[in-house]
PDB file of N, CA, C and O in Angstrom:
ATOM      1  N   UNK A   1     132.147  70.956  66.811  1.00  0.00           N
ATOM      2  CA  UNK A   1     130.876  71.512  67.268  1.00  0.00           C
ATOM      3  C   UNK A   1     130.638  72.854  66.587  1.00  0.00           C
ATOM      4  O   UNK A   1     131.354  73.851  66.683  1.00  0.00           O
ATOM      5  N   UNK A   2     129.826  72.755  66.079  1.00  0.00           N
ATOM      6  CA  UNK A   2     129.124  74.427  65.543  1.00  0.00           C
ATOM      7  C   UNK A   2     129.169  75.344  66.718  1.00  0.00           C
ATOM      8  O   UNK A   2     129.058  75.051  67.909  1.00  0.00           O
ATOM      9  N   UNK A   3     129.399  76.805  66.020  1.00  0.00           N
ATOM     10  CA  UNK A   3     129.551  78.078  66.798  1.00  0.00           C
ATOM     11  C   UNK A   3     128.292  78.507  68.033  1.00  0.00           C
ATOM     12  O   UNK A   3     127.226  78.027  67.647  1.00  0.00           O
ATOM     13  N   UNK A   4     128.219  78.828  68.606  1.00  0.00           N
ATOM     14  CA  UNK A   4     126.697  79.756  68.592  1.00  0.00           C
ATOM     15  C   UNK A   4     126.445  80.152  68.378  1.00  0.00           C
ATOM     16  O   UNK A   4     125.233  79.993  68.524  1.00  0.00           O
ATOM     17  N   UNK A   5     126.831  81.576  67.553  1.00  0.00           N
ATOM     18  CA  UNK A   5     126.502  82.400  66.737  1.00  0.00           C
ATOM     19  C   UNK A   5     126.004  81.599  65.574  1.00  0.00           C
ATOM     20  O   UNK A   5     125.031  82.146  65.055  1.00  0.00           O
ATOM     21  N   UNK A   6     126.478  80.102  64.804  1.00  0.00           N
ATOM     22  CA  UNK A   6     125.934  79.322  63.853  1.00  0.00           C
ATOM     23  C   UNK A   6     124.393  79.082  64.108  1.00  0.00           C
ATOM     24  O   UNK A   6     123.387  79.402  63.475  1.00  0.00           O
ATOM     25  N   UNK A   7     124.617  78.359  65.342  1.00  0.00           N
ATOM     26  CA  UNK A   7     123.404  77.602  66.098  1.00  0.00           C
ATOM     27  C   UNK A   7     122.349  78.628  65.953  1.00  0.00           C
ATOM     28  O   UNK A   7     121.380  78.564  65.197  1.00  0.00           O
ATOM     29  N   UNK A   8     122.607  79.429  66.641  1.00  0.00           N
ATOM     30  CA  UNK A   8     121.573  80.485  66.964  1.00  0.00           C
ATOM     31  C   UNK A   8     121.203  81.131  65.290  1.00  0.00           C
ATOM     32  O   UNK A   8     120.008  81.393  65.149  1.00  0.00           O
ATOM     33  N   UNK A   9     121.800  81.311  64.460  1.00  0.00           N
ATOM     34  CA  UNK A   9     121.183  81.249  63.377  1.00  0.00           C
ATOM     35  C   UNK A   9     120.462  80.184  63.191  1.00  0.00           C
ATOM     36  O   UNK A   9     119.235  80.280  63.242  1.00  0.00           O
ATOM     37  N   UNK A  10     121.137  78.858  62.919  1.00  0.00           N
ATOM     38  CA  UNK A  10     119.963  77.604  62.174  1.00  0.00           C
ATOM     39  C   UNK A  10     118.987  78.100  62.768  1.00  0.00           C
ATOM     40  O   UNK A  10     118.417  78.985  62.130  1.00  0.00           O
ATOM     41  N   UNK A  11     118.385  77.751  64.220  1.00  0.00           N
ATOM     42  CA  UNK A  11     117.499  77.801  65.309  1.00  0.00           C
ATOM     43  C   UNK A  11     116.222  78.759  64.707  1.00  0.00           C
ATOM     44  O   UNK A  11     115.024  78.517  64.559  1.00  0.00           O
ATOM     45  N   UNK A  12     117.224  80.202  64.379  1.00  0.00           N
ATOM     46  CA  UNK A  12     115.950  81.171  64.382  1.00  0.00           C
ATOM     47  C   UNK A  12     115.436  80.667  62.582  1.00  0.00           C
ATOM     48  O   UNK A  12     114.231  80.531  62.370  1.00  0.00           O
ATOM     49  N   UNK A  13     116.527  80.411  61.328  1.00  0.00           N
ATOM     50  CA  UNK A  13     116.230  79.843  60.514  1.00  0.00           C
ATOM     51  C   UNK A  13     115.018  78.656  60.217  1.00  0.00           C
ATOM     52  O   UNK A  13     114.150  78.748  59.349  1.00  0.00           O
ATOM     53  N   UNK A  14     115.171  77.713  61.014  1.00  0.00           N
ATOM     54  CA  UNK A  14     114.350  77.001  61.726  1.00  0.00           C
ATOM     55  C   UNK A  14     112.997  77.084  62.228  1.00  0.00           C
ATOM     56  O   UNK A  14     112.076  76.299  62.004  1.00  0.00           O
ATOM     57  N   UNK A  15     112.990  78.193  62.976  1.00  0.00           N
ATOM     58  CA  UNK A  15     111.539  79.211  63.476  1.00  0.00           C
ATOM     59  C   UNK A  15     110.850  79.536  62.085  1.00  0.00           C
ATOM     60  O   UNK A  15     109.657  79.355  61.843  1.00  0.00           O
ATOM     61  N   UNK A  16     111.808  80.051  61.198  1.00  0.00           N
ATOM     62  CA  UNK A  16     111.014  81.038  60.115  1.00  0.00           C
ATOM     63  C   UNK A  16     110.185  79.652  59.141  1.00  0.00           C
ATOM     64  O   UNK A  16     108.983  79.730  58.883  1.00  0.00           O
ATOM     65  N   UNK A  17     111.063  78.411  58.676  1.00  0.00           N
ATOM     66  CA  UNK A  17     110.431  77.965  58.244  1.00  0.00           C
ATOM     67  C   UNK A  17     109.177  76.949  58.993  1.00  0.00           C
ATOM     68  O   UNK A  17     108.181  76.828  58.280  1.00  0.00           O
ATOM     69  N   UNK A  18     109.126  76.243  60.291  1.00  0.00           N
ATOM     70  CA  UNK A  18     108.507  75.719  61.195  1.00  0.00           C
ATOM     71  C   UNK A  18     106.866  76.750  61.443  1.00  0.00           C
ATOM     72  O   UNK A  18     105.782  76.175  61.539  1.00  0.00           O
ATOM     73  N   UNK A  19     107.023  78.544  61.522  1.00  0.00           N
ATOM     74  CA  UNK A  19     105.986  79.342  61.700  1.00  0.00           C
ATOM     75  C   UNK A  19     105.511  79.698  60.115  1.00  0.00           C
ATOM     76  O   UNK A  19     104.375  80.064  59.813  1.00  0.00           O
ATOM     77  N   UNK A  20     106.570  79.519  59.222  1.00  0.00           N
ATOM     78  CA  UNK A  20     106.211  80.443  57.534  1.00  0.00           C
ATOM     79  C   UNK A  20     105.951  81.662  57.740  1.00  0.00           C
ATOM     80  O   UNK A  20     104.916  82.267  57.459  1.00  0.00           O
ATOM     81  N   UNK A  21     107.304  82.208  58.454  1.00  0.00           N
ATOM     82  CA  UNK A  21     107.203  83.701  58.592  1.00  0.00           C
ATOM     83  C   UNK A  21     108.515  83.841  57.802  1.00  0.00           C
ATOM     84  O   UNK A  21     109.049  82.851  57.301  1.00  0.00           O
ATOM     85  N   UNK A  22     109.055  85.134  57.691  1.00  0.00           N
ATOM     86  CA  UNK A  22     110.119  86.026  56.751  1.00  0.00           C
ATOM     87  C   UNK A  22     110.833  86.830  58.289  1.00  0.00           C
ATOM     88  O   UNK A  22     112.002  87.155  58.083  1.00  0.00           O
ATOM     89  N   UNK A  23     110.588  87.003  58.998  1.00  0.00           N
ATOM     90  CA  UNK A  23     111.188  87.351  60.506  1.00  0.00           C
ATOM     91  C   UNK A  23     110.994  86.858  61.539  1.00  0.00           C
ATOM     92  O   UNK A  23     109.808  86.812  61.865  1.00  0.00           O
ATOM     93  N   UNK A  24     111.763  86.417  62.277  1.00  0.00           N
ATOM     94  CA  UNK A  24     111.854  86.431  64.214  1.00  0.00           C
ATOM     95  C   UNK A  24     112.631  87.071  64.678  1.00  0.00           C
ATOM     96  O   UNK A  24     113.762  87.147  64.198  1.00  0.00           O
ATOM     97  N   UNK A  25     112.312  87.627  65.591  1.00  0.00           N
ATOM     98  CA  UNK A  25     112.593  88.504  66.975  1.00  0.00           C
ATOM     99  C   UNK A  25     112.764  87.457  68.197  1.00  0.00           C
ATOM    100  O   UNK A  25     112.034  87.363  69.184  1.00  0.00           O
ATOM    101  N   UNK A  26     113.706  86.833  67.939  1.00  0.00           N
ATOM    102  CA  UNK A  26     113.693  86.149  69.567  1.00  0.00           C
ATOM    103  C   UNK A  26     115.336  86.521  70.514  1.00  0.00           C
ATOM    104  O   UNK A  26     116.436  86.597  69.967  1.00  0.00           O
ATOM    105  N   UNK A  27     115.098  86.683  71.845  1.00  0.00           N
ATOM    106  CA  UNK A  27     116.250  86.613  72.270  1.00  0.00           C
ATOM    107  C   UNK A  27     117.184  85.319  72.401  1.00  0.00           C
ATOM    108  O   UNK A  27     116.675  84.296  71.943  1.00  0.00           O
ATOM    109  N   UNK A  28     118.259  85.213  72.860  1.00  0.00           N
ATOM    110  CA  UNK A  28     118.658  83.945  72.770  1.00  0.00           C
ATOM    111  C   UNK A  28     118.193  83.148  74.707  1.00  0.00           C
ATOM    112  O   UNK A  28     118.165  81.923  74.819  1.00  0.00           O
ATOM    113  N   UNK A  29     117.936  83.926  75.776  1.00  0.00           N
ATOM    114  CA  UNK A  29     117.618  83.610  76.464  1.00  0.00           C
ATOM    115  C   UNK A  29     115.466  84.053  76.923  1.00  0.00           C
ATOM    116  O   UNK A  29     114.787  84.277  77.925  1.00  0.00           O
ATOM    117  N   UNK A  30     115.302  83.961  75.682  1.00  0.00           N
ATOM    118  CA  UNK A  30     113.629  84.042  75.736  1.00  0.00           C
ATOM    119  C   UNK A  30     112.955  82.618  75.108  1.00  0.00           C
ATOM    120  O   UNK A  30     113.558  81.973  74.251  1.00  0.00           O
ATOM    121  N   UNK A  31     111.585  82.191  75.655  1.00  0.00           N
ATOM    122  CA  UNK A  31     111.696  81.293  75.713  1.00  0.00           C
ATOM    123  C   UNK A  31     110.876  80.725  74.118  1.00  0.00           C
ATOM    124  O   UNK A  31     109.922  81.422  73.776  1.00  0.00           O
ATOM    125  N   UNK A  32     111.131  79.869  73.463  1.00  0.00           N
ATOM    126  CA  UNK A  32     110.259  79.937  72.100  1.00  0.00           C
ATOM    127  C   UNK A  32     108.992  79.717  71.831  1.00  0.00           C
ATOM    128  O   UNK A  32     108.541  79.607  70.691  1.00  0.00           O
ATOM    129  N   UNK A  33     108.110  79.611  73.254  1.00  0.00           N
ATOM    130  CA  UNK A  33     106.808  79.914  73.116  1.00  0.00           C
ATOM    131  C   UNK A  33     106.846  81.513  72.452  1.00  0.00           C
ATOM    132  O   UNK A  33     106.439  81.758  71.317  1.00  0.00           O
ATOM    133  N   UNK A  34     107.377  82.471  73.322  1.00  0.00           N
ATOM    134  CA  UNK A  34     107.211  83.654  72.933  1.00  0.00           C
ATOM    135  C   UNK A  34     107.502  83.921  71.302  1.00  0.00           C
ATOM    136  O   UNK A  34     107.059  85.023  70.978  1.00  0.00           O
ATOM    137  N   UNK A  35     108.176  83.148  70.116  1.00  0.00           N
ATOM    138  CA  UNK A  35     108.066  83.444  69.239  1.00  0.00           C
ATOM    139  C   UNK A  35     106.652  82.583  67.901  1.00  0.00           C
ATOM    140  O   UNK A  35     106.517  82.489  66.681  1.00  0.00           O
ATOM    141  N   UNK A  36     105.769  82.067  69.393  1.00  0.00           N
ATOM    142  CA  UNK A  36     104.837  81.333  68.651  1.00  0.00           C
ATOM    143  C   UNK A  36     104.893  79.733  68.439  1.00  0.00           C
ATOM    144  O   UNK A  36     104.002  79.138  67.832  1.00  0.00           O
ATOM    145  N   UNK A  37     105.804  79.213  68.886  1.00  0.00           N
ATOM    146  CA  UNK A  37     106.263  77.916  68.892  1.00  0.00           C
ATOM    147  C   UNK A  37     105.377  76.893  70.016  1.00  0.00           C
ATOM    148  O   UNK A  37     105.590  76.839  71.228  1.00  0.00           O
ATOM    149  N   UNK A  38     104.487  76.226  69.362  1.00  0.00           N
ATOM    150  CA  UNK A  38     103.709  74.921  70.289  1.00  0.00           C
ATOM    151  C   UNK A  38     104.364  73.752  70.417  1.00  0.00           C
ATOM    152  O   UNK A  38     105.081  73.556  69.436  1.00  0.00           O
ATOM    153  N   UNK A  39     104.424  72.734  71.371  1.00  0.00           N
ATOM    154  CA  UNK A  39     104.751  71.883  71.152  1.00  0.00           C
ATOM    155  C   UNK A  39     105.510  70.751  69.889  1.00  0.00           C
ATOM    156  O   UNK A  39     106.623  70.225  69.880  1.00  0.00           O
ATOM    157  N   UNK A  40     104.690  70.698  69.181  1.00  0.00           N
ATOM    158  CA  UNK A  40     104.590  70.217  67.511  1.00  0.00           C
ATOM    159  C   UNK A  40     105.193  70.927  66.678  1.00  0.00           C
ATOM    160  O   UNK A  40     105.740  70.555  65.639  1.00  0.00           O
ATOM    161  N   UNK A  41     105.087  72.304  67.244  1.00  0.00           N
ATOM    162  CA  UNK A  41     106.243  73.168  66.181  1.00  0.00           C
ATOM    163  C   UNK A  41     107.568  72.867  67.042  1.00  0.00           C
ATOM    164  O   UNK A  41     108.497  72.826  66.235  1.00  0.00           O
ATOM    165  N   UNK A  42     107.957  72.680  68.120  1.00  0.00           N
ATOM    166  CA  UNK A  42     109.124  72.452  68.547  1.00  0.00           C
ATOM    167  C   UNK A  42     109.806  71.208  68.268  1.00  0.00           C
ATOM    168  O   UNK A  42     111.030  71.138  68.152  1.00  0.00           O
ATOM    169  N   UNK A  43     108.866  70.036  68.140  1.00  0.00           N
ATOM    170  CA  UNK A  43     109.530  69.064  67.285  1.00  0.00           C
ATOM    171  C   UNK A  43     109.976  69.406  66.050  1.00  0.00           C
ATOM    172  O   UNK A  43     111.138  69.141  65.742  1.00  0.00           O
ATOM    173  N   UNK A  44     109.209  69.979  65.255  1.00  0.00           N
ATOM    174  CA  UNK A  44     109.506  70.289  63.928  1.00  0.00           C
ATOM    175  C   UNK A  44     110.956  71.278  63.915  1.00  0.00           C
ATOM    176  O   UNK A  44     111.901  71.367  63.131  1.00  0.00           O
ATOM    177  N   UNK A  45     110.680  71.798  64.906  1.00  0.00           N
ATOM    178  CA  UNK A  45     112.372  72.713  65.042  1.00  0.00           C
ATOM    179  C   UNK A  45     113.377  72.207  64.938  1.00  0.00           C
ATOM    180  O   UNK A  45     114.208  72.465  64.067  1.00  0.00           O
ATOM    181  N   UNK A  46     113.504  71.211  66.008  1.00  0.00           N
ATOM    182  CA  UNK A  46     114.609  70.273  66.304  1.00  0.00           C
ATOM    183  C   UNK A  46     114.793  69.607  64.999  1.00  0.00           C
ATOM    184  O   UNK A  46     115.957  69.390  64.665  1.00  0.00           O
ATOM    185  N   UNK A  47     113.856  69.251  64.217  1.00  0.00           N
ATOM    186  CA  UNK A  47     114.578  68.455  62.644  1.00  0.00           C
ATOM    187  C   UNK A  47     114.918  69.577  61.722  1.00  0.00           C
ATOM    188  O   UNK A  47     115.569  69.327  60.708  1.00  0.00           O
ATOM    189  N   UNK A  48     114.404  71.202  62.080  1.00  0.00           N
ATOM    190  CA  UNK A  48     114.929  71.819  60.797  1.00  0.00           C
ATOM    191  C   UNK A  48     116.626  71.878  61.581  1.00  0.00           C
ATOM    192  O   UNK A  48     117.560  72.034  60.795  1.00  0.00           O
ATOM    193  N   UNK A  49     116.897  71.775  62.809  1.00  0.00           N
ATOM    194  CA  UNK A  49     117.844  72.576  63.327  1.00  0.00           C
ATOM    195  C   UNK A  49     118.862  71.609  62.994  1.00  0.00           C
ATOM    196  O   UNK A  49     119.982  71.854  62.545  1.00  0.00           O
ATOM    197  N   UNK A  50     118.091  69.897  63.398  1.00  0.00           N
ATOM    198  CA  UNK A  50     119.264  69.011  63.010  1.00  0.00           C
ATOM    199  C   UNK A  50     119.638  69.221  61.086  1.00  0.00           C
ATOM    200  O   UNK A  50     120.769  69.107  60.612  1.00  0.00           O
ATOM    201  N   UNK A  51     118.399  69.529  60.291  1.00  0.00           N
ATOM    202  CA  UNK A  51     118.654  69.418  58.864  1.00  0.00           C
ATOM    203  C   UNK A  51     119.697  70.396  58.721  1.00  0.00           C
ATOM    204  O   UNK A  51     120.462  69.984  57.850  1.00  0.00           O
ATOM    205  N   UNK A  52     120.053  71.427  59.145  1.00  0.00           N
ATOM    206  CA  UNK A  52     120.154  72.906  59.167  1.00  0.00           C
ATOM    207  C   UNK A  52     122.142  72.719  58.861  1.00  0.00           C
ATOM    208  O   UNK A  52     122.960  72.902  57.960  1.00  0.00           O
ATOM    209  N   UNK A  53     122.088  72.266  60.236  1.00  0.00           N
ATOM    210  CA  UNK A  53     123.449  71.884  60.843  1.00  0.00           C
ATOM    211  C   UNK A  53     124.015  70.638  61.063  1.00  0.00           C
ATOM    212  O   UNK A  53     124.913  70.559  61.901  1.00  0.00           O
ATOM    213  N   UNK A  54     123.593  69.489  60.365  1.00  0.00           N
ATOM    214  CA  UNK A  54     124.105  68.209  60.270  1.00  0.00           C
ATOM    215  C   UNK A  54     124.247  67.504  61.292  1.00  0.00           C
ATOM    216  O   UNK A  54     124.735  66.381  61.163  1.00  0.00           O
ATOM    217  N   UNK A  55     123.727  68.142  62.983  1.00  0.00           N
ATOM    218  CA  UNK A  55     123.955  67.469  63.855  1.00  0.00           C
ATOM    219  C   UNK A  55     122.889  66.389  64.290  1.00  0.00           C
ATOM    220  O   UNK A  55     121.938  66.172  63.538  1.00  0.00           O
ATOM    221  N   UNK A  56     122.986  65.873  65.191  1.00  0.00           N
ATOM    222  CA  UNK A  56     121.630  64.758  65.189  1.00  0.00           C
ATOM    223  C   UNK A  56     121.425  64.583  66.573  1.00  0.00           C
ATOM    224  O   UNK A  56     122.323  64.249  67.346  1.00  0.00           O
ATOM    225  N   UNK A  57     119.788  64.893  67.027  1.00  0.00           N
ATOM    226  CA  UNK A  57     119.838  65.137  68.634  1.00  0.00           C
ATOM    227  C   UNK A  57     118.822  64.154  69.053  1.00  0.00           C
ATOM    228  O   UNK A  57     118.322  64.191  70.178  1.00  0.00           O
ATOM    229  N   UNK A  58     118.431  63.054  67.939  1.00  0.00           N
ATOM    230  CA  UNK A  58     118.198  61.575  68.225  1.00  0.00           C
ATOM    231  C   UNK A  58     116.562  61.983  68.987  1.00  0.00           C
ATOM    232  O   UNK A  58     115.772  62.774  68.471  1.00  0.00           O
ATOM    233  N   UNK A  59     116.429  61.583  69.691  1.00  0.00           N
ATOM    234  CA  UNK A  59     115.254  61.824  70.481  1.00  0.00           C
ATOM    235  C   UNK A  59     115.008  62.853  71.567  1.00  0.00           C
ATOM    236  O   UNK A  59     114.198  62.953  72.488  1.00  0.00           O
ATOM    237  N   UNK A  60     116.095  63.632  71.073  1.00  0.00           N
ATOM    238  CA  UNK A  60     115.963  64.718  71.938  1.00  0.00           C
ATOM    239  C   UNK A  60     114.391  65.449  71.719  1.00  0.00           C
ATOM    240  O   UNK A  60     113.730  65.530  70.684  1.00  0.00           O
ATOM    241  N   UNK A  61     113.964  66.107  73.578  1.00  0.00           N
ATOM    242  CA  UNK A  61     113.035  66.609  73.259  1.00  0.00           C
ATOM    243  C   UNK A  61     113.159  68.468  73.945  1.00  0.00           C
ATOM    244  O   UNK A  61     113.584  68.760  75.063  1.00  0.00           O
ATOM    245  N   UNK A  62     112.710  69.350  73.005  1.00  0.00           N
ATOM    246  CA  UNK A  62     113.354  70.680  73.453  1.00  0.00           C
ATOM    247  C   UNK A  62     111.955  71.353  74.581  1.00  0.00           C
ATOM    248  O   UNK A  62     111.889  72.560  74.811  1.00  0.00           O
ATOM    249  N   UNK A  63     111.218  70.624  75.012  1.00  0.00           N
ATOM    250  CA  UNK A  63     110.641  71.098  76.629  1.00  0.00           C
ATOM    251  C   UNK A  63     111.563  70.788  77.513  1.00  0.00           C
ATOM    252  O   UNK A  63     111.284  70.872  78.709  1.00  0.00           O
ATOM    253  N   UNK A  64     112.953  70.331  77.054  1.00  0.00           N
ATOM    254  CA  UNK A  64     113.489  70.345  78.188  1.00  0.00           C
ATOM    255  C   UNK A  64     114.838  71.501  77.987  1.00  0.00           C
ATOM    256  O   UNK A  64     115.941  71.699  78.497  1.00  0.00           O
ATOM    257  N   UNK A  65     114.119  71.996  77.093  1.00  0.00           N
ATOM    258  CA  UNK A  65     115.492  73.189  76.390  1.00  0.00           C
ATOM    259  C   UNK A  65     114.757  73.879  75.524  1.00  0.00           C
ATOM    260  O   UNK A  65     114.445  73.469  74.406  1.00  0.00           O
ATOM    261  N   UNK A  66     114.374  75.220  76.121  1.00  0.00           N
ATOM    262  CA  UNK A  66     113.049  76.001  76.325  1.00  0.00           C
ATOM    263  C   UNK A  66     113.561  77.343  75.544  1.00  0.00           C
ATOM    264  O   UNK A  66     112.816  77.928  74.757  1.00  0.00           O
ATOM    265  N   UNK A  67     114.767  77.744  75.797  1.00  0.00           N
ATOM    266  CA  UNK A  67     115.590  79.295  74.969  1.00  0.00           C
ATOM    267  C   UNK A  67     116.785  78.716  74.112  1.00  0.00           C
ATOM    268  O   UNK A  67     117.105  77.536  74.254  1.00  0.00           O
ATOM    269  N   UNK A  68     117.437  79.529  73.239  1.00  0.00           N
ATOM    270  CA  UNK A  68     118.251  79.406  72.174  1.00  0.00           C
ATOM    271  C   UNK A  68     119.267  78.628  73.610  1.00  0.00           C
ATOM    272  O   UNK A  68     119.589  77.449  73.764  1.00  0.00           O
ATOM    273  N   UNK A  69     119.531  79.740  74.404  1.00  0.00           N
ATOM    274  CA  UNK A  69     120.833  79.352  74.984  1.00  0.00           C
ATOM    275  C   UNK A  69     120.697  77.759  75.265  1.00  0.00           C
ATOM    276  O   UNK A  69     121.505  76.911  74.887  1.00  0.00           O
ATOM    277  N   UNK A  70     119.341  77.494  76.111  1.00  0.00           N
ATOM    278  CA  UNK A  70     119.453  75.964  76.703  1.00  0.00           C
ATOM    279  C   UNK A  70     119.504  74.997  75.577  1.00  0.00           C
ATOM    280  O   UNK A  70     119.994  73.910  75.885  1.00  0.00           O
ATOM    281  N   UNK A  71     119.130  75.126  74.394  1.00  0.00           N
ATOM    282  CA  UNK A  71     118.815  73.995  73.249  1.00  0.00           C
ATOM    283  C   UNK A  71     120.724  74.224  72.892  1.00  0.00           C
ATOM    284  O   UNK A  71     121.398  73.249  72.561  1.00  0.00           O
ATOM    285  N   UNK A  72     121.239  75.392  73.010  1.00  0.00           N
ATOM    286  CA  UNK A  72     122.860  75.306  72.398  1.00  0.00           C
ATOM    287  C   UNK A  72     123.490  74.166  73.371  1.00  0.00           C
ATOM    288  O   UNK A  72     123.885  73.033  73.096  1.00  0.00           O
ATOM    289  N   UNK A  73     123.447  74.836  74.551  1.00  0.00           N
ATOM    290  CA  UNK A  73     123.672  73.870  75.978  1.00  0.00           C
ATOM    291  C   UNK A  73     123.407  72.574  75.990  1.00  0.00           C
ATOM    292  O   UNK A  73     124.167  71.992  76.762  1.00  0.00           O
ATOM    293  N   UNK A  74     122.253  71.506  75.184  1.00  0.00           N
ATOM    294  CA  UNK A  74     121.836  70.450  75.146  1.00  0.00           C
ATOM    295  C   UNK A  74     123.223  69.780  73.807  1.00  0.00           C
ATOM    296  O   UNK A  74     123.941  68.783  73.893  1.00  0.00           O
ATOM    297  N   UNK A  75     123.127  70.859  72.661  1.00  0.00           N
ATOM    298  CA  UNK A  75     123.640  70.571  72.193  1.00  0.00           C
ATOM    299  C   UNK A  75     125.279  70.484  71.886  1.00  0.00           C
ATOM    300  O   UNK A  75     125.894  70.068  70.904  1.00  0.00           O
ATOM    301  N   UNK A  76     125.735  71.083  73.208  1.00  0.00           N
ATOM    302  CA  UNK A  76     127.386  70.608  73.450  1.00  0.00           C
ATOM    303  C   UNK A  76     127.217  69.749  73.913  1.00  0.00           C
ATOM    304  O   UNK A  76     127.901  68.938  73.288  1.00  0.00           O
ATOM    305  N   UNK A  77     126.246  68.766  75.426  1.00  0.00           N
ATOM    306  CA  UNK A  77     126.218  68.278  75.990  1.00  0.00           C
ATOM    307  C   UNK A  77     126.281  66.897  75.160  1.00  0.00           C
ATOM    308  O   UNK A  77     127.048  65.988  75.477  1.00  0.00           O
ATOM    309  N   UNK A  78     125.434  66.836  74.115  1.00  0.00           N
ATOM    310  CA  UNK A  78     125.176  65.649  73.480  1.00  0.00           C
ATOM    311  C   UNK A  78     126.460  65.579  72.453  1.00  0.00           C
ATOM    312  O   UNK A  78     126.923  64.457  72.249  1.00  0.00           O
ATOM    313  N   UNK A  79     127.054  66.685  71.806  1.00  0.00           N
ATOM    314  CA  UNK A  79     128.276  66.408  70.986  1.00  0.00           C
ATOM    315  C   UNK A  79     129.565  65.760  72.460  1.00  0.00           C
ATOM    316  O   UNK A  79     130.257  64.754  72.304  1.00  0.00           O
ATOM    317  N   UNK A  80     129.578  66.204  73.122  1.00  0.00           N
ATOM    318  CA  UNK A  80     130.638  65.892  74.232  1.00  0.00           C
ATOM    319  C   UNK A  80     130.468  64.600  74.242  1.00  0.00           C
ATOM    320  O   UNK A  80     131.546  64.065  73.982  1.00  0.00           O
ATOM    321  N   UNK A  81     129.263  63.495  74.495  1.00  0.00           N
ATOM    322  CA  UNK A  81     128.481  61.815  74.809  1.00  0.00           C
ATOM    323  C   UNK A  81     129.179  61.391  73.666  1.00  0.00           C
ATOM    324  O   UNK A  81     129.972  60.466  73.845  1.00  0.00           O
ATOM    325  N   UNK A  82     129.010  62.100  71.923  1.00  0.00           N
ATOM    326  CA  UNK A  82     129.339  61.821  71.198  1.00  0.00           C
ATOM    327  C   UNK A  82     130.754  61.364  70.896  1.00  0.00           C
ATOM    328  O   UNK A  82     131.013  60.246  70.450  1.00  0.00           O
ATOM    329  N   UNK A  83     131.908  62.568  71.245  1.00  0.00           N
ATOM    330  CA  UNK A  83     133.074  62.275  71.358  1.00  0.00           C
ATOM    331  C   UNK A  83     133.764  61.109  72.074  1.00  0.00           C
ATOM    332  O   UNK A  83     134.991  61.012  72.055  1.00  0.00           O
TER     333      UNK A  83
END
């Protein structure tokens, strides 16, 4: 399983290319509306995050994992199913 400190990079990596910005400011427990993220950009997240980090979160959908921390949290949960 990737770090969090990894994760939480792809993630905000992810943001920059999903918005086509050069910075984010997000906390890891703020939620990614606040960095501009709609719906459609949150799908698009989830494939830079899976491209990012090789993991694969299948049909996962991240309204149900709203801050860095909860999408990390989804994503032990689903490596653990995996194992």
């Amino acid at each position: 399983m990737i770090s969090k400190d990894d994760f939480r990079s792809a993630v905000i990596a992810g943001i920059r290319t999903v918005k086509s910005v050069d910075a984010v400011s997000i906390g890891d427990d703020e939620e990614f509306s606040n960095a501009g993220l709609d719906s459609l950009d949150s799908m698009n997240l989830v494939l830079e995050v899976e491209s990012i980090t090789g993991l694969n979160f299948g049909e996962f959908n991240l309204s149900d994992a709203n801050t860095i921390n909860e999408f990390f949290s989804k994503a032990e949960q689903l490596a653990a199913k995996g194992s």
